[in-house]
C-alpha positions as CSV (number, residue, x, y, z in Angstrom):
1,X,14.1,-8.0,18.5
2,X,12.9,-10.8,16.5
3,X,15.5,-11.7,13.4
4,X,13.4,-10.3,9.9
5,X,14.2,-13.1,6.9
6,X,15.1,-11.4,3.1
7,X,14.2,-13.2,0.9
8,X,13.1,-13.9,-3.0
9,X,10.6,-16.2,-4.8
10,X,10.2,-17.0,-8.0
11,X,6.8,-17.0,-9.8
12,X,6.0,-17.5,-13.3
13,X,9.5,-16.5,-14.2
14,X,9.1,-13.5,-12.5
15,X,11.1,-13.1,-8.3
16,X,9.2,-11.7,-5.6
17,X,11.5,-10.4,-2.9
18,X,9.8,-10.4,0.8
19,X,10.5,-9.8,4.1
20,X,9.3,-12.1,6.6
21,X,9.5,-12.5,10.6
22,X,7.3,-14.1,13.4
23,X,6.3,-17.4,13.9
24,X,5.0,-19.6,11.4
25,X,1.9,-21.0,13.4
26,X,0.6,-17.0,14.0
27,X,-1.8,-14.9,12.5
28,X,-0.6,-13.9,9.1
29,X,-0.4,-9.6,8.9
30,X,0.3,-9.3,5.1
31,X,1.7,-6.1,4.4
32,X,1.1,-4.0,0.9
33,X,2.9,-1.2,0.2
34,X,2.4,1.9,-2.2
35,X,4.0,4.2,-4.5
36,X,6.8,4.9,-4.7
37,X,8.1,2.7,-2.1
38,X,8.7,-1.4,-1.4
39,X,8.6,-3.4,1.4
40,X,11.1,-1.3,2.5
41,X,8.7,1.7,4.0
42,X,7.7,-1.3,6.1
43,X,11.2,-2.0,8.0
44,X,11.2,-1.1,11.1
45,X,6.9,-2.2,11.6
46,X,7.8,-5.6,10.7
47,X,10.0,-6.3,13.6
48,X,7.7,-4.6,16.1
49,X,4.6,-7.0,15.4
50,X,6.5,-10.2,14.8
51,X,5.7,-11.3,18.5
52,X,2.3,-11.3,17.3
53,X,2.1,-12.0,14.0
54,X,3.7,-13.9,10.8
55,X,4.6,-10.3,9.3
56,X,5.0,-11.1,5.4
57,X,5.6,-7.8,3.2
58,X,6.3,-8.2,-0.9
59,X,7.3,-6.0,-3.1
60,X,5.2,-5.6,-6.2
61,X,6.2,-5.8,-9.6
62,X,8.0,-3.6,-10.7
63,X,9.2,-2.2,-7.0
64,X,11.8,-2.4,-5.0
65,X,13.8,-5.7,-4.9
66,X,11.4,-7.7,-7.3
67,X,11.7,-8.3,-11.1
68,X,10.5,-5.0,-13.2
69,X,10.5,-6.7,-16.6
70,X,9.5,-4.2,-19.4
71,X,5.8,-3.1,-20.7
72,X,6.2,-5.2,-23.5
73,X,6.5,-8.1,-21.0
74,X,4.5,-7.5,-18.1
75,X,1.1,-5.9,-18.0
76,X,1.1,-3.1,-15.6
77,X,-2.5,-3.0,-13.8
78,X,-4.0,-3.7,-10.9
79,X,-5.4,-6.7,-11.9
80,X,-1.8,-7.7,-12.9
81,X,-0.4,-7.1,-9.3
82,X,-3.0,-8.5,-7.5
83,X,-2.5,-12.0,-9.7
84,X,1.1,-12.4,-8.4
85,X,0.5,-11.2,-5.2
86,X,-2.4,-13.8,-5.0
87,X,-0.3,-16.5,-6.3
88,X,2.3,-15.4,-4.0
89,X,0.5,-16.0,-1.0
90,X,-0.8,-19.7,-2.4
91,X,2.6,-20.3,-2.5
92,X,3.7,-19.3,1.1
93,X,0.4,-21.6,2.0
94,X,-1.2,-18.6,2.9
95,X,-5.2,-18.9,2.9
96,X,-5.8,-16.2,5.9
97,X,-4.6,-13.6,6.9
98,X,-5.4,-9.6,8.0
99,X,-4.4,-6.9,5.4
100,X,-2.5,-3.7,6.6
101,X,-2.8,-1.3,3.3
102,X,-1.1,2.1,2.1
103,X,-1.1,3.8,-1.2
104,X,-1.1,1.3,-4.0
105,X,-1.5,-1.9,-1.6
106,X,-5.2,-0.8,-1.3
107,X,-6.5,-1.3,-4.5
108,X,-4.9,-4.4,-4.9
109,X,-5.8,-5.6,-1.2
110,X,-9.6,-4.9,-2.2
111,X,-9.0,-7.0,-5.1
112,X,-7.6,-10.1,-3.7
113,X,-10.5,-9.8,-1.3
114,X,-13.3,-9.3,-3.3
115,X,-11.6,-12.2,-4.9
116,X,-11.6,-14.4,-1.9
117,X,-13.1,-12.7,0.7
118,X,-13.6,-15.6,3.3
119,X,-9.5,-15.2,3.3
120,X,-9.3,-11.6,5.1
121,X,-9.7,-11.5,8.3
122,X,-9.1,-7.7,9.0
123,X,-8.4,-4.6,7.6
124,X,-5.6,-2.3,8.6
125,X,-5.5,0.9,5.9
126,X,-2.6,3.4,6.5
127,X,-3.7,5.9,3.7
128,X,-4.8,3.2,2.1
129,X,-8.0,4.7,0.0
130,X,-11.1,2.6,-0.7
131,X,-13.7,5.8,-0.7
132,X,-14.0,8.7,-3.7
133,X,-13.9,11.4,0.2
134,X,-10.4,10.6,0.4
135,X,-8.9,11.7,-3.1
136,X,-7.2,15.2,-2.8
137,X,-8.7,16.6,-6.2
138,X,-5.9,19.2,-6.7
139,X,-3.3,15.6,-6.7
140,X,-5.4,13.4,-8.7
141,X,-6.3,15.6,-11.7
142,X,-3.7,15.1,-13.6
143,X,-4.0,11.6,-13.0
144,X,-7.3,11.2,-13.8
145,X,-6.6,13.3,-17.4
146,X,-4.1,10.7,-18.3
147,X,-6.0,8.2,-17.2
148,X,-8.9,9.6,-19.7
149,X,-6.8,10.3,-22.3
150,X,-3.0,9.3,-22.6
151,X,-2.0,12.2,-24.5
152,X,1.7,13.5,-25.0
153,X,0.7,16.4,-23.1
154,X,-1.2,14.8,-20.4
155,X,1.8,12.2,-20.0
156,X,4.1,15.1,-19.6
157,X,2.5,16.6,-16.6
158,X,2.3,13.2,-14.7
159,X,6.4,12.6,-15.6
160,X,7.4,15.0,-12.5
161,X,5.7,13.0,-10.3
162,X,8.7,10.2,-10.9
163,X,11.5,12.8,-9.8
164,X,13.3,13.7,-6.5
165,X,11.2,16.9,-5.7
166,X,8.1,14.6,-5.8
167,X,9.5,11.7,-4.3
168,X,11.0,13.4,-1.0
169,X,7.6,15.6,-1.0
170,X,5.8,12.8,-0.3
171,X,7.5,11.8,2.4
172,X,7.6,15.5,4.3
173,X,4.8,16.8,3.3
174,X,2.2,17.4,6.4
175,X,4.6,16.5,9.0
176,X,5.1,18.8,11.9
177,X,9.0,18.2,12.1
178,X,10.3,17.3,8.6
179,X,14.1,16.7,10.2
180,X,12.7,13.3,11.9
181,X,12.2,12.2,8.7
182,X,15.1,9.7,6.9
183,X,16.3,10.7,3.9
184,X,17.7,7.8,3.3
185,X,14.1,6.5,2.7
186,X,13.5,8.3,-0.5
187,X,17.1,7.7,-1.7
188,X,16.0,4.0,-1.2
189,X,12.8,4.7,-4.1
190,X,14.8,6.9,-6.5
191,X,17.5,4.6,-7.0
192,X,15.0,1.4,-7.8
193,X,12.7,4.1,-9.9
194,X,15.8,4.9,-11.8
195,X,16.2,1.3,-12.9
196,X,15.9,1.1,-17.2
197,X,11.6,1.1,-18.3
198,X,10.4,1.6,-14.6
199,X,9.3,4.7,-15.9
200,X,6.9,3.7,-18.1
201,X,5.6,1.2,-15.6
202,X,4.6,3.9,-13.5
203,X,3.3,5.2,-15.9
204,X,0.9,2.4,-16.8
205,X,0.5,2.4,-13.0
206,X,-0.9,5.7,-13.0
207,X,-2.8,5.5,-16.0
208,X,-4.8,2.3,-14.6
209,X,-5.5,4.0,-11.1
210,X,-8.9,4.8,-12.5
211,X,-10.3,1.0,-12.6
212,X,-9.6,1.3,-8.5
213,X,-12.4,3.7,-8.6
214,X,-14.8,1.5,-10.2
215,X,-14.5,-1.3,-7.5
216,X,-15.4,0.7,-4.6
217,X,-19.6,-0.2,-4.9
218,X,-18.6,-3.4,-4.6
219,X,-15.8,-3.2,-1.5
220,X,-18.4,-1.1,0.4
221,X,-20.8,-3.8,-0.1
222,X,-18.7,-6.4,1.1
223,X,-17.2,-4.1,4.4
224,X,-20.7,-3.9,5.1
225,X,-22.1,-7.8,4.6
226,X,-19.1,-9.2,6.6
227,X,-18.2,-6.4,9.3
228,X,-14.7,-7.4,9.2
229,X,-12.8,-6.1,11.6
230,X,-11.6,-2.6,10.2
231,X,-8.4,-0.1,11.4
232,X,-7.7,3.1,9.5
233,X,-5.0,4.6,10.9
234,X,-3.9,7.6,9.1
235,X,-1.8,10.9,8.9
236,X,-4.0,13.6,8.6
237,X,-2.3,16.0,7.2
238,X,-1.9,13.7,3.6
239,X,-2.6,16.0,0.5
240,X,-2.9,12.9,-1.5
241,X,-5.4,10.8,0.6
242,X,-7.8,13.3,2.8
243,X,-8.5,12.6,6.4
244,X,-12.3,12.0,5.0
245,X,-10.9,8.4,3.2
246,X,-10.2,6.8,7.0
247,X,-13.5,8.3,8.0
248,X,-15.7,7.0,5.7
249,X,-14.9,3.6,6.7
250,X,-17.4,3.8,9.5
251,X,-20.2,4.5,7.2
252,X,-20.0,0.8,6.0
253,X,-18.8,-0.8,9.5
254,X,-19.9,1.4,12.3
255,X,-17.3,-0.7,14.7
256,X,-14.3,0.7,12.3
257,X,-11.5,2.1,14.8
258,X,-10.3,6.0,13.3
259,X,-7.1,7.2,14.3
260,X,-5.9,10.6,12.4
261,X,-2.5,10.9,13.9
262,X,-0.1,14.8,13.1
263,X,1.2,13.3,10.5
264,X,1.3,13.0,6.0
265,X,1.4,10.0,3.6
266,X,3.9,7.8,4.8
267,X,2.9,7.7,8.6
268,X,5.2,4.9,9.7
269,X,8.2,7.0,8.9
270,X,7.6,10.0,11.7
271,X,5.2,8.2,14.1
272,X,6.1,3.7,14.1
273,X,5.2,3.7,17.8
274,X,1.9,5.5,17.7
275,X,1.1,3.1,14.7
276,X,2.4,-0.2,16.7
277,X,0.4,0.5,19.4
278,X,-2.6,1.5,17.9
279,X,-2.7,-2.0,16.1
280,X,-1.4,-4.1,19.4
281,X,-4.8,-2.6,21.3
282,X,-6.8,-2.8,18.3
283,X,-5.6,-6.5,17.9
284,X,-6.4,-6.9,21.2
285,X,-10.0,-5.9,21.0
286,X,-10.9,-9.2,19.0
């Protein structure tokens, strides 16, 4: 199994904490990860495509092992994470390199490459959304509300969303066998959620997810101008991001590869080896 490296950079004041394995001279998979997780949903993946790849996987600000400095000191948008995370790859000399998304790490992949789009060189989305089919309306109301308005009332009905029942919800929910499931995973988010002002970062977080929406004329445009290479592998039993989100990738690139595995949000916890060999034959393909 090759050895995965820990370790932290420091940008702008600010330290990134990756994981990294694979050699240096192979194609670069640059894994994103969502909410509420870290580079740690990707732990076991990374090992598993490192014969193949330089597997790199940040956490964002304001997750897991990197710096969460305080609203007052750290914008908390989209915009904001995509900025470090592009600055993080100039400084691991990164200038290509295929994307593997989930939750949050789409938005923030589609930025860096509408950005730069010359730099991405495939697509992997794992309940990753880029298409207004795969929002569950009866999950993202009350986001969208606070979004609109960012009312005491409206702030109050997101606030559950940062608790355990939530947290381990989104990692059962939609999979046949709940038991395979570690706990330990969502004991891994609620301890770094619980850190002092990461609650209103999330908050922020949630209130910005609305500008994500407003990008996707423009990400469907470029899927369909470059025909980049496009995998959306996906649990389909998510009540957050609908089946019809890895579907609609084809409308834009008719060569996209769908795979709706019996699964829910966070995929790579109840079925890693469908997912690694899905993406070793999809590699394959090009």
């Amino acid at each position: 199994m090759p050895s995965v490296h820990h370790r932290t950079v420091v940008l702008d004041g600010l330290n990134v904490f990756y994981r990294e394995a694979g050699p240096l001279d192979a194609p670069v998979l640059l894994l994103l990860h969502g909410y509420p997780t870290s580079s740690h949903m990707f732990r076991h993946l990374i090992p598993a495509l490192a014969d193949r790849y330089r597997v790199i996987a940040p956490d964002h600000i304001g997750f897991g092992r990197s710096s969460a400095p305080s609203v007052d000191e750290f914008p908390y948008t989209f915009d904001a994470l995509t900025d470090v995370t592009a600055r993080f790859l100039n400084e691991m000399g990164i200038s290509r390199y295929t994307v593997y998304v989930q939750d949050y790490g789409a938005p923030i992949a589609w930025r860096l490459a509408l950005r730069d789009p010359e730099a991405v060189e495939g697509v992997i989305s794992q309940n990753g959304n880029a298409y207004e089919d795969g929002f569950v309306e009866s999950f993202w109301a009350p986001i969208w509300a606070y979004g609109a308005e960012k009312s005491a009332a409206n702030e109050g009905a997101l606030r559950p969303a940062l608790d355990r029942e939530a947290v381990e919800w989104q990692y059962t929910h939609g999979v046949p066998d709940p038991t395979t499931i570690d706990p330990d995973a969502w004991e891994h988010d609620l301890a770094l959620l619980a850190r002092p002002g990461v609650d209103r970062a999330q908050l922020n977080l949630f209130g910005d997810y609305v500008t994500n929406r407003g990008l996707y004329p423009r990400l469907h445009q470029w899927l369909r101008a470059s025909q980049v290479p496009v995998l959306a592998v996906w649990g389909r039993n998510d009540e957050i991001f609908a089946a019809a989100g890895a579907e609609a990738f084809s409308r834009d690139v008719p060569l996209a590869r769908i795979e709706l595995l019996d699964a829910g949000h966070f995929l790579l916890e109840s079925n890693l080896d469908d997912v690694v060999d899905i993406i070793r034959d999809w590699r394959a393909g090009f």
